[in-house]
VMD Tcl script that draws the C-alpha trace (Angstrom):
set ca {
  {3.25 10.87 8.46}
  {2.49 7.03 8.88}
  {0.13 5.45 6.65}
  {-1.65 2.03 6.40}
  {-3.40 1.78 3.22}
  {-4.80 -1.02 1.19}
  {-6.90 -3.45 3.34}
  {-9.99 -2.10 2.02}
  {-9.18 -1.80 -1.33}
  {-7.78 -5.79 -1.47}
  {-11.01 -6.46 -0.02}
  {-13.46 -4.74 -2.45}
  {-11.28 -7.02 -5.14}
  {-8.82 -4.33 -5.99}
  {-5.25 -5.93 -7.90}
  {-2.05 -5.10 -5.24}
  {-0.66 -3.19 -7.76}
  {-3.41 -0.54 -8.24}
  {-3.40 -0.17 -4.58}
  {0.11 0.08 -4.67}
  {0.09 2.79 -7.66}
  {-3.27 4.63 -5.24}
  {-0.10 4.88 -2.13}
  {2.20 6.37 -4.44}
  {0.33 9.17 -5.55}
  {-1.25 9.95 -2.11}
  {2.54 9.62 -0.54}
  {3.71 12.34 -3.57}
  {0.50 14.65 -2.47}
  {1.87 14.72 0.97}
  {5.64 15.22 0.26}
  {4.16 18.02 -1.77}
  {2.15 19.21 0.89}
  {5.21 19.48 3.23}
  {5.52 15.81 5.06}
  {9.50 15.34 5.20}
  {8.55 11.49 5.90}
  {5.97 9.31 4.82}
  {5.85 5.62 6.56}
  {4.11 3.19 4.95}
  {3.19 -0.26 6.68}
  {2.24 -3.57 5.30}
  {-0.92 -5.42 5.55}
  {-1.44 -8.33 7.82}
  {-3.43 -11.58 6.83}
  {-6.82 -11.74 7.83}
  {-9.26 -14.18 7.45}
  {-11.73 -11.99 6.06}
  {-9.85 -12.44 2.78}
  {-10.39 -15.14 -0.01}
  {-7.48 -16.70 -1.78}
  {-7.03 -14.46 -4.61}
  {-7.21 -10.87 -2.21}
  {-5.03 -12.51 0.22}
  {-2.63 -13.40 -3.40}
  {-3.51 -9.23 -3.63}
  {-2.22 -8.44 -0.44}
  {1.07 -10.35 -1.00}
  {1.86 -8.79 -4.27}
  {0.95 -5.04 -2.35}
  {3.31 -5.96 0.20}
  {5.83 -6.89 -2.17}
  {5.92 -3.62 -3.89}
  {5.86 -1.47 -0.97}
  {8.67 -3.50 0.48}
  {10.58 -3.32 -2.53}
  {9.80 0.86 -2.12}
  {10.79 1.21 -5.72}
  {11.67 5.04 -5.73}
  {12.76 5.47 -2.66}
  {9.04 7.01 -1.81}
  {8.32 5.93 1.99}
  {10.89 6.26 4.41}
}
mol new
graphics top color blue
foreach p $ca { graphics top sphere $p radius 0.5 }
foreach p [lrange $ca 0 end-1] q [lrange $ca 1 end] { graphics top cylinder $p $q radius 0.2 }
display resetview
């Protein structure tokens, strides 16, 4: 399963790491469900986002890079 999550969540003022914690969960609900692989991608800049989300969507991108747990493949 691929998954790009986030973007909407940065942009309704959400931190990175909640997001972050929000992929986690969802990517343990579909291991559990049976998905042997669970890509994750990161988010793009966009000029639709302020300063501080685009600080947001750094910080999510750093986390899901850093895959801490070995959760996405």
């Amino acid at each position: 399963m691929s998954m790009n999550g986030g973007s909407n969540d940065v942009l309704a003022g959400e931190a990175g790491a909640r997001s972050y914690a929000v992929q986690q969960a969802y990517c343990r609900a579909a291991k559990a469900a049976g998905f042997a692989h669970v890509i994750t991608f990161t988010l793009l800049p966009s000029t639709h986002m302020t300063p501080a989300m685009d600080a947001e969507r750094r910080a999510l991108n750093a986390l899901v890079l850093e895959n801490d747990g070995g959760l996405f493949d």
